[in-house]
C-alpha positions as CSV (number, residue, x, y, z in Angstrom):
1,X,-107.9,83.1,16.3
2,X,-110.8,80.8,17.0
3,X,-111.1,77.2,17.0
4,X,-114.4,76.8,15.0
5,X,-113.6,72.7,14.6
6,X,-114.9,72.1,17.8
7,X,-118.2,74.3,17.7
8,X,-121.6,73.1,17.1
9,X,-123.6,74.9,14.6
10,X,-126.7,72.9,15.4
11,X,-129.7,75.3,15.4
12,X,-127.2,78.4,13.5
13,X,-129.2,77.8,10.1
14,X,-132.5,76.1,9.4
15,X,-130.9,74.1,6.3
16,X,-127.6,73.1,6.0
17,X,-126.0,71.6,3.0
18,X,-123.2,69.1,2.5
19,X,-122.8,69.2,-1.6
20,X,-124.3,71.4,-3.9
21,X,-127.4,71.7,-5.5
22,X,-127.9,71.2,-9.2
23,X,-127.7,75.2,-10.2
24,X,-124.4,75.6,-8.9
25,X,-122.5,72.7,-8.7
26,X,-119.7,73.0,-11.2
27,X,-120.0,69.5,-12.2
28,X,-122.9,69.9,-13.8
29,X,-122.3,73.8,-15.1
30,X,-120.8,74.3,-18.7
31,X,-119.4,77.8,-19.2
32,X,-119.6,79.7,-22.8
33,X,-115.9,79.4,-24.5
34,X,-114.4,81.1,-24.4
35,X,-114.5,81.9,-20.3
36,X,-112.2,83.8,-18.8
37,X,-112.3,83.6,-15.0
38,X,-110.6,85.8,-12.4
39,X,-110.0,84.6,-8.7
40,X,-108.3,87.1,-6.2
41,X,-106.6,85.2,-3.3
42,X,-106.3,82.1,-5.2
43,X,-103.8,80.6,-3.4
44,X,-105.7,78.8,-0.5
45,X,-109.1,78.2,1.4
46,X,-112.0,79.5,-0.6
47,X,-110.3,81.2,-3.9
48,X,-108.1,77.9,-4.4
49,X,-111.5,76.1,-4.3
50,X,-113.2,78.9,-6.7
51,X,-110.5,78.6,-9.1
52,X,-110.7,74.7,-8.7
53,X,-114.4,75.4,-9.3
54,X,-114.2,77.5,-12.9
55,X,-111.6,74.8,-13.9
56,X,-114.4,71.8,-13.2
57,X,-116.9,74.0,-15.2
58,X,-114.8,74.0,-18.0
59,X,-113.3,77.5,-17.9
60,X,-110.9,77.8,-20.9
61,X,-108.8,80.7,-19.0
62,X,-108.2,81.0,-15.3
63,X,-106.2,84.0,-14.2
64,X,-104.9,83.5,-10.7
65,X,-103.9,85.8,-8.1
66,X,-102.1,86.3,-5.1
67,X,-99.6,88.5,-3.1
68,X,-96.9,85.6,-3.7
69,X,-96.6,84.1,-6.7
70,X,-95.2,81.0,-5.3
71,X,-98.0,80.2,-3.0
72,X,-100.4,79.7,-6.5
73,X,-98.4,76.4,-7.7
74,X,-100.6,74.0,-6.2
75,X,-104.3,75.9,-7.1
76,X,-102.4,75.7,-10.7
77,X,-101.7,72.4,-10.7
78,X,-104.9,71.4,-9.6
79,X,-106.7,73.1,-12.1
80,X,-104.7,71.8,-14.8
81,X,-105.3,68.2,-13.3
82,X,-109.3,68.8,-13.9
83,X,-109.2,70.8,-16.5
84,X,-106.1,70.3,-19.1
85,X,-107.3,72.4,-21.5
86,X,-107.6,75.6,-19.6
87,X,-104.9,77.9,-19.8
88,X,-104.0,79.0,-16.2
89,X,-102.0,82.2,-15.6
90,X,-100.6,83.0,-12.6
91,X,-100.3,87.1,-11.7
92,X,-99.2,88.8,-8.3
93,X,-101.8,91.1,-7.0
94,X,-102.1,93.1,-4.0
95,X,-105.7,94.3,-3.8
96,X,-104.8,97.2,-1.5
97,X,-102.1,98.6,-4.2
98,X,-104.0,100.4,-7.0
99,X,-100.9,100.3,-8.9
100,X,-101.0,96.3,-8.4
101,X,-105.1,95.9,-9.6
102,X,-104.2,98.4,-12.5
103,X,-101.3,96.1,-13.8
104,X,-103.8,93.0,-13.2
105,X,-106.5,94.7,-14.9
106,X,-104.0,96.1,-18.1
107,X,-102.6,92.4,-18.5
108,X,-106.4,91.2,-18.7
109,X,-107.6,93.4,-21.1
110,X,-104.5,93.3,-23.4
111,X,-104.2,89.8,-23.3
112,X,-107.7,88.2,-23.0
């Protein structure tokens, strides 16, 4: 895999921007409630910080998912640091099993 820390992007992309602007920055979104988000891949990297996200923007449900259920306690914990009052559920989901997003699918509709 490559090492992308030591590239220069300089000249990749006319703008580049280091925190985001008004529209979209989750501090400064309030979500309908009741919201219920889904994040596939919740785990790490970019799900863990769309889950972290919803919760900032006040989400009231976050359903989290990932092949191993273990690797989700941190992305729960942290969203129930921001946001205490949203209900986080955590779900195994393997998006290549069709049995696996039926299940995921089944437990969102009967439950939410």
């Amino acid at each position: 895999m490559a090492d992308w820390s030591s590239q220069s992007f300089d000249g990749f992309t006319s703008t580049r921007h280091s925190i985001p602007y008004p529209v979209i920055d989750p501090e400064r979104t309030t979500l309908p409630s009741p919201y219920v988000a889904v994040v596939i891949g919740a785990s790490k990297g970019i799900g863990a910080g769309i889950a972290k996200a919803f919760a900032t923007a006040g989400a009231s449900v976050l359903v989290i998912t990932a092949h191993d259920t273990q690797t989700l306690t941190d992305t729960k914990e942290a969203c129930n640091s921001i946001n205490p009052n949203c209900f986080v559920a955590v779900m195994e989901c393997d998006i290549t099993s069709r049995r696996s997003v039926v299940m995921l699918h089944s437990f969102i509709y009967c439950v939410f």
